[in-house]
FIKOLZA-1660 file (N, C-alpha, C; in steps of 0.1 Angstrom, whole numbers, plus 5000, padded with zeros to 4 digits):
% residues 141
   i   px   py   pz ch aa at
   1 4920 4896 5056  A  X  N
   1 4907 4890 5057  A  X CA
   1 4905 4887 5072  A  X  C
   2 4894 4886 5079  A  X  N
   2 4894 4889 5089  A  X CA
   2 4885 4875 5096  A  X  C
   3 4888 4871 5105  A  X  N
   3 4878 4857 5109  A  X CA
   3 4862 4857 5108  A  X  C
   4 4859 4871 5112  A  X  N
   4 4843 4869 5112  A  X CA
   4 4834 4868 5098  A  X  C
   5 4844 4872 5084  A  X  N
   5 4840 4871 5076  A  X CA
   5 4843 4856 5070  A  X  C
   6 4856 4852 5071  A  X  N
   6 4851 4833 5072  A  X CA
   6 4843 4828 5078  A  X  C
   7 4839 4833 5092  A  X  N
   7 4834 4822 5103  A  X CA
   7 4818 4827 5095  A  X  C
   8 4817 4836 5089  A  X  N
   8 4800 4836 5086  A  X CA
   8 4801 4832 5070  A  X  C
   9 4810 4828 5066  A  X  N
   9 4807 4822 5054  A  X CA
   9 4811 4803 5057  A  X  C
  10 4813 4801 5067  A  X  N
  10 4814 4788 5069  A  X CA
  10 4800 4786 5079  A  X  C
  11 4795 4791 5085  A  X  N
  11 4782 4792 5089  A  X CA
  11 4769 4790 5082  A  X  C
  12 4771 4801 5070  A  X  N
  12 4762 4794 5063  A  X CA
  12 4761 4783 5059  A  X  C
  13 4775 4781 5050  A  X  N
  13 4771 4772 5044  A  X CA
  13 4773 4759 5052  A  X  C
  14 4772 4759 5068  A  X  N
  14 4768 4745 5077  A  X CA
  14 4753 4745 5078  A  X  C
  15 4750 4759 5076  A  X  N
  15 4734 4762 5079  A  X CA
  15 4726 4753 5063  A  X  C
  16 4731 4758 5053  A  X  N
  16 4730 4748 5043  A  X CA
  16 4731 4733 5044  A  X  C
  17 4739 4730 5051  A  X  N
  17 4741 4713 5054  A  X CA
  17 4729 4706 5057  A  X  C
  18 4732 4716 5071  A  X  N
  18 4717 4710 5075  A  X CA
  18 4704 4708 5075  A  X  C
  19 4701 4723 5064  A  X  N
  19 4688 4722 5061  A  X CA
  19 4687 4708 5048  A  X  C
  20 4697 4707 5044  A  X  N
  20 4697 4692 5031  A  X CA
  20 4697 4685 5042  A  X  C
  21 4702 4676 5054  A  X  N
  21 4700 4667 5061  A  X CA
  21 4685 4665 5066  A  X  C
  22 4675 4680 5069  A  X  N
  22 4661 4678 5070  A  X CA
  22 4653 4676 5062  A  X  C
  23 4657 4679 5046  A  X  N
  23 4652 4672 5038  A  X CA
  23 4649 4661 5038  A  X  C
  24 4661 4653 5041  A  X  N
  24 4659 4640 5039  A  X CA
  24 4643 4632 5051  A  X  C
  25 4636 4639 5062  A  X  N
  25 4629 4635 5067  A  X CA
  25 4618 4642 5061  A  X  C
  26 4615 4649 5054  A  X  N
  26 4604 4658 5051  A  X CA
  26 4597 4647 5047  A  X  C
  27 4583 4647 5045  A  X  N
  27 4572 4637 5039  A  X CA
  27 4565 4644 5030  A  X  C
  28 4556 4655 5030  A  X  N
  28 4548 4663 5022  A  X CA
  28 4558 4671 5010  A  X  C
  29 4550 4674 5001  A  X  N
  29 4555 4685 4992  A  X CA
  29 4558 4701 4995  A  X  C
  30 4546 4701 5006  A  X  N
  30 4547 4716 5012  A  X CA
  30 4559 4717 5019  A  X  C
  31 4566 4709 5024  A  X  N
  31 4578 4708 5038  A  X CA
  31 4589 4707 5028  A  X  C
  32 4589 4705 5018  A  X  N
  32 4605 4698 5009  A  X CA
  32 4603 4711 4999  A  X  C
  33 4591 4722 4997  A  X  N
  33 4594 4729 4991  A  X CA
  33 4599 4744 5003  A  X  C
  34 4592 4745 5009  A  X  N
  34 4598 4753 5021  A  X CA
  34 4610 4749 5023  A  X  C
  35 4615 4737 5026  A  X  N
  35 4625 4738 5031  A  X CA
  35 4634 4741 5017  A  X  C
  36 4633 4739 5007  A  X  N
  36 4641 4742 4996  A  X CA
  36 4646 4757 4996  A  X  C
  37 4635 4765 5001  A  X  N
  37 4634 4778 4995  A  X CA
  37 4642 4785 5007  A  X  C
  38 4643 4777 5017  A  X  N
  38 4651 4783 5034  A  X CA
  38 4667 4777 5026  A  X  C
  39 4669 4767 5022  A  X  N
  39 4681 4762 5014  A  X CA
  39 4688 4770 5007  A  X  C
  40 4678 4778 4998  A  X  N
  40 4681 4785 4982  A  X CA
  40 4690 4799 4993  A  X  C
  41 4679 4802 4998  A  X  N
  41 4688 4816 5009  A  X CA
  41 4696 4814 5017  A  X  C
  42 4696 4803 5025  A  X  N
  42 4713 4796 5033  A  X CA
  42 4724 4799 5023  A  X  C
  43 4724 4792 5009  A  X  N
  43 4733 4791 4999  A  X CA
  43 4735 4807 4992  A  X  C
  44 4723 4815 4991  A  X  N
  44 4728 4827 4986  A  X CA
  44 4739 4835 4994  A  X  C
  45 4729 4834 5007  A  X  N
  45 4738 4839 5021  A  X CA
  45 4755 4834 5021  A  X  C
  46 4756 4824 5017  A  X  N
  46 4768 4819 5018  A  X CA
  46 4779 4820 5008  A  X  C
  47 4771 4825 4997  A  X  N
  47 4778 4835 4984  A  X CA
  47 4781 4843 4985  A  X  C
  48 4774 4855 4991  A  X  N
  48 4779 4866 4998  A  X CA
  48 4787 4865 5004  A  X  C
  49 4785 4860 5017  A  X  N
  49 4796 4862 5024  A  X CA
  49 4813 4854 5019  A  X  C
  50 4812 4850 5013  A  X  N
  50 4825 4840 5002  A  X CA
  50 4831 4850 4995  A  X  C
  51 4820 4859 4991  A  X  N
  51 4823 4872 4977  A  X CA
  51 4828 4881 4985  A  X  C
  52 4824 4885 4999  A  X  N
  52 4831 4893 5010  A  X CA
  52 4842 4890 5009  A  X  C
  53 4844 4878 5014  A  X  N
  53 4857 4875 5018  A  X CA
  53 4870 4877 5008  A  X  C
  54 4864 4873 4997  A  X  N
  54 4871 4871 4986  A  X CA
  54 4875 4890 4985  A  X  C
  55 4864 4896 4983  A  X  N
  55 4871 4913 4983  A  X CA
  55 4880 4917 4993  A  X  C
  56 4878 4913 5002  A  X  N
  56 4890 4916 5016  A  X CA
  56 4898 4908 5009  A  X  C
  57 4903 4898 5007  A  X  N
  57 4908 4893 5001  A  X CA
  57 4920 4897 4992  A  X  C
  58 4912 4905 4981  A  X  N
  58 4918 4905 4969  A  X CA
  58 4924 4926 4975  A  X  C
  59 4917 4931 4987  A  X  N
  59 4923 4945 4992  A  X CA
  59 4933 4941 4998  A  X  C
  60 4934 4930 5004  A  X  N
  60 4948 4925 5012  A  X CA
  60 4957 4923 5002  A  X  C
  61 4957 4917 4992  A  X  N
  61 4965 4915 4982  A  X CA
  61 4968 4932 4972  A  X  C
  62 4966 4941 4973  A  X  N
  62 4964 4955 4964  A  X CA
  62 4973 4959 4976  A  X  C
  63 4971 4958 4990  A  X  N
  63 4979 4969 5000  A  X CA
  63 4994 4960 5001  A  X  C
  64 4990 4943 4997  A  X  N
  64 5004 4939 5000  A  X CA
  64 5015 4940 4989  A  X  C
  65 5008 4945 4977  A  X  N
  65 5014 4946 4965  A  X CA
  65 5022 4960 4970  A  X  C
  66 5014 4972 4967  A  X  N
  66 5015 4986 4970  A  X CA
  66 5028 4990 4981  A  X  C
  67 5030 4978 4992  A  X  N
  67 5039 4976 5002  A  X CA
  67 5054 4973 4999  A  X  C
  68 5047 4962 4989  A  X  N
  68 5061 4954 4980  A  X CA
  68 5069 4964 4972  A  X  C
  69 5062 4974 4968  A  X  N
  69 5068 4986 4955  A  X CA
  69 5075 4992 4965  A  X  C
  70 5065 5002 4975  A  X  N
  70 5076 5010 4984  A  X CA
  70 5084 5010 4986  A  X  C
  71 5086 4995 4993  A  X  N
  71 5103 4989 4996  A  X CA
  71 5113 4986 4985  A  X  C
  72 5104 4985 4972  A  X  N
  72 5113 4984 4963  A  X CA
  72 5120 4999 4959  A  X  C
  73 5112 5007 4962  A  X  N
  73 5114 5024 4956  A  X CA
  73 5123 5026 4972  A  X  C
  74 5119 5022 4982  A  X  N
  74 5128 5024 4991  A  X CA
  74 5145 5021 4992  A  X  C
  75 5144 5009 4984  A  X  N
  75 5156 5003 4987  A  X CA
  75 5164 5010 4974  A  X  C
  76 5158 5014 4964  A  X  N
  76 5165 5019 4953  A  X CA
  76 5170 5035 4955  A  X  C
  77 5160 5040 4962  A  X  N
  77 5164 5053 4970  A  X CA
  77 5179 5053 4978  A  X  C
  78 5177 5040 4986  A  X  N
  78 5189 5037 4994  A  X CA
  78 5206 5035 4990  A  X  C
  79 5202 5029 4976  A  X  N
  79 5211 5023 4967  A  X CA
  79 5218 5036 4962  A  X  C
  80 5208 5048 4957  A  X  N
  80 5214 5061 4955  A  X CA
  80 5217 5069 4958  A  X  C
  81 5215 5071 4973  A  X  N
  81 5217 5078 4984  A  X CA
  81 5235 5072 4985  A  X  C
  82 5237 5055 4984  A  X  N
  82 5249 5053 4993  A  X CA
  82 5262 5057 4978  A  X  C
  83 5257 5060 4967  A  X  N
  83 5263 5063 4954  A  X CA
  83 5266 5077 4960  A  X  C
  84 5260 5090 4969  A  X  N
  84 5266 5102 4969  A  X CA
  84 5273 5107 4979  A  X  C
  85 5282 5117 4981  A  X  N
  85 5290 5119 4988  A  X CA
  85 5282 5131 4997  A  X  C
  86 5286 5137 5005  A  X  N
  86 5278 5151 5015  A  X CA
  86 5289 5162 5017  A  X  C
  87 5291 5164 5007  A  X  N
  87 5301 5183 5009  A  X CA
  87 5294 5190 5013  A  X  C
  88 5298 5199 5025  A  X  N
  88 5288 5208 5027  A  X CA
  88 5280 5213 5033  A  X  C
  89 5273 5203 5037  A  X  N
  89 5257 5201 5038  A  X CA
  89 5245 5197 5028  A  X  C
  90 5254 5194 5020  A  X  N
  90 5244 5189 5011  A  X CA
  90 5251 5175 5001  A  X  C
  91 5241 5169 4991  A  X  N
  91 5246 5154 4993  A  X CA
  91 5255 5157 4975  A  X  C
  92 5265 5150 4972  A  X  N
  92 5271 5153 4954  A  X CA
  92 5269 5143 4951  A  X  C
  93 5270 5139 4937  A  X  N
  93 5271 5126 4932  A  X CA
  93 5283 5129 4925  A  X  C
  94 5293 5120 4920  A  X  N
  94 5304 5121 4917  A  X CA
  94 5301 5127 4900  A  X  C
  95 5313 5135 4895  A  X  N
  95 5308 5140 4883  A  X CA
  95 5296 5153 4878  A  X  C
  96 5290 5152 4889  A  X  N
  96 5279 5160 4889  A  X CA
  96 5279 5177 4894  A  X  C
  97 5279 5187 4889  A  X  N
  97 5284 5200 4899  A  X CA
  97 5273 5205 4903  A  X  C
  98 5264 5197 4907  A  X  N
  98 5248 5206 4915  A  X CA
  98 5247 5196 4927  A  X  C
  99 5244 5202 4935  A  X  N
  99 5243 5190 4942  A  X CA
  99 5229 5189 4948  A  X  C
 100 5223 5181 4956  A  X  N
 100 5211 5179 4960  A  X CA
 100 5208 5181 4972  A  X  C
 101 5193 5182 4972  A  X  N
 101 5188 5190 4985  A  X CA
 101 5188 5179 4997  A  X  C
 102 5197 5178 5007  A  X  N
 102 5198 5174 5017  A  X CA
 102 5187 5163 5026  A  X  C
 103 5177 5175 5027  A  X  N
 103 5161 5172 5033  A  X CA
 103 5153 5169 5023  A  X  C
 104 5153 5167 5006  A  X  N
 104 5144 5158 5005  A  X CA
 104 5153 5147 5003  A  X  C
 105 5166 5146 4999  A  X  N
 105 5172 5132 4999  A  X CA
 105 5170 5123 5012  A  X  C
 106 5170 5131 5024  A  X  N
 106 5168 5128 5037  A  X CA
 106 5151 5123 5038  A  X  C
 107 5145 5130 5036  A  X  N
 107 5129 5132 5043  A  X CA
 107 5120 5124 5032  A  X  C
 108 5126 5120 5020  A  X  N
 108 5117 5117 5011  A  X CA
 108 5127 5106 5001  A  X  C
 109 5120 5100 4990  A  X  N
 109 5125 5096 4982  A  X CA
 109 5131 5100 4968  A  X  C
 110 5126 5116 4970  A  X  N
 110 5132 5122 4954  A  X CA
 110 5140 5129 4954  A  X  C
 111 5156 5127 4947  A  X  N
 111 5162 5132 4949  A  X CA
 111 5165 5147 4936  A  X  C
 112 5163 5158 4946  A  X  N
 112 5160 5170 4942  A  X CA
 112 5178 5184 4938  A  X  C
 113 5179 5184 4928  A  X  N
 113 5188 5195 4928  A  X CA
 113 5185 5206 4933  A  X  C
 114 5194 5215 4942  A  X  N
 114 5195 5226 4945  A  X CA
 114 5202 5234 4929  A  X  C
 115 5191 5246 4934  A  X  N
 115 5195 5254 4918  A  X CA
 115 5201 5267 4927  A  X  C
 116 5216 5275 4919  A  X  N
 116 5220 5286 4926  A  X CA
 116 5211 5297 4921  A  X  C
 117 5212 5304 4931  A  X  N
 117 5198 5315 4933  A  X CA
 117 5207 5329 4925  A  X  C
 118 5219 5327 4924  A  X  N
 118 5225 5346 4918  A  X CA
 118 5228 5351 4931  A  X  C
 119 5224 5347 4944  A  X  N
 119 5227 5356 4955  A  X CA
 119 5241 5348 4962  A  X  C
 120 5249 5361 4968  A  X  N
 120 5259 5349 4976  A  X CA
 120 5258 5361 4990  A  X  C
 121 5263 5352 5001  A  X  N
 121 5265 5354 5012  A  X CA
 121 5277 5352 5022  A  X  C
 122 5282 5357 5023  A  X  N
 122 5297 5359 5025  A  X CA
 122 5308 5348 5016  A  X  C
 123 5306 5356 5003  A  X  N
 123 5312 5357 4995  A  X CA
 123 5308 5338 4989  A  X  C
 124 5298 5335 4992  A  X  N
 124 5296 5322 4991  A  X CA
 124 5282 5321 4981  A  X  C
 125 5279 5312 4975  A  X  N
 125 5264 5309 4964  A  X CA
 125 5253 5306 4975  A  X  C
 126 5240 5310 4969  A  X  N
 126 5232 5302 4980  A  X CA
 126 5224 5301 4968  A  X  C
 127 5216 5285 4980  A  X  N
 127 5213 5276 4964  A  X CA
 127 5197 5275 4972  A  X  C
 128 5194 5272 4966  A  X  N
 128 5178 5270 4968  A  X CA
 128 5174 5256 4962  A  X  C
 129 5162 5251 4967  A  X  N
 129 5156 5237 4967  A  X CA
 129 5142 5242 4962  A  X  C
 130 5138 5239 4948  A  X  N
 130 5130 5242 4942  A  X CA
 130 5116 5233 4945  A  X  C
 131 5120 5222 4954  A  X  N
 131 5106 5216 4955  A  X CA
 131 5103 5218 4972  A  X  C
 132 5111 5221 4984  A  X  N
 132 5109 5220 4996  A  X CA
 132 5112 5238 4997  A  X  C
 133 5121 5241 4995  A  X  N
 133 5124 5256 4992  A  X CA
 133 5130 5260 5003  A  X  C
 134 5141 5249 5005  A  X  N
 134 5149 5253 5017  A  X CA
 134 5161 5261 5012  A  X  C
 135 5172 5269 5014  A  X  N
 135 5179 5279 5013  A  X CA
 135 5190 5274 5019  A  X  C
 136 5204 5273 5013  A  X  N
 136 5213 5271 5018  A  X CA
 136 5228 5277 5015  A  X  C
 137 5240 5284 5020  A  X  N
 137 5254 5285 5014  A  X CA
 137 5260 5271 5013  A  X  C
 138 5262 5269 5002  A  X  N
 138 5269 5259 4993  A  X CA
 138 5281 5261 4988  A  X  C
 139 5293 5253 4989  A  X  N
 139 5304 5258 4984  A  X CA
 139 5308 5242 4979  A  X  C
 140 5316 5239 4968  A  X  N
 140 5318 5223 4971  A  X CA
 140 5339 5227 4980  A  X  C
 141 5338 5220 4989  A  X  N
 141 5348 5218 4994  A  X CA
 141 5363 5215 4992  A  X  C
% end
């Protein structure tokens, strides 16, 4: 939320103050209803800008939520990343005979199996990464 949308919602509603303080000297009915009607729109104005504030508000709170997940998806990324081992060049998890694609375990948060492609290259498997489609000889060590 940003100052100028407080500072104009505390604006009005000082601009409101004061038009009720000139009330109090008005004499006629013409002057206490004008000035009512300059009051009515100080106070609308000052809803607006309150309801402004309140939507920045409530977008600060959606981006600070949205932040809080990341880090939570981050840190659980982190957690499974420090669970695998790296034969190879590429990352294992213990028990597991596929191992995973290096650069999205690295570059992203999903961790992706490399699938063997049928081809080998000196005398070795090459496996392929079905979501980045990187190509690699794999052998586990």
């Amino acid at each position: 939320m940003d100052v100028a949308t407080i500072s104009g919602a505390l604006s009005a509603l000082n601009g409101a103050k004061d038009i009720v303080k000139s009330l109090l000297t008005m004499h006629t009915t013409s002057e206490v209803e004008a000035k009512v009607q300059e009051l009515r729109a100080a106070i609308f104005d000052a809803q607006d800008k309150t309801q402004d504030a309140r939507d920045e508000l409530d977008a600060i709170r959606r981006q600070l939520d949205d932040a809080c997940r990341e880090i939570e998806t981050l840190k659980d990324h982190r957690n499974f990343v420090a669970t695998l081992t790296r034969i190879g060049g590429a990352y294992v998890a213990e028990g597991d005979p596929d191992p995973y694609c290096p650069r999205c375990i690295e570059a992203s948060t999903r961790p992706i199996h490399l699938v063997q492609t049928g081809r080998q290259e000196l005398r070795h498997w090459i496996w392929k990464c079905p979501e980045c489609k990187v190509e690699m000889i794999w052998r586990r060590s």
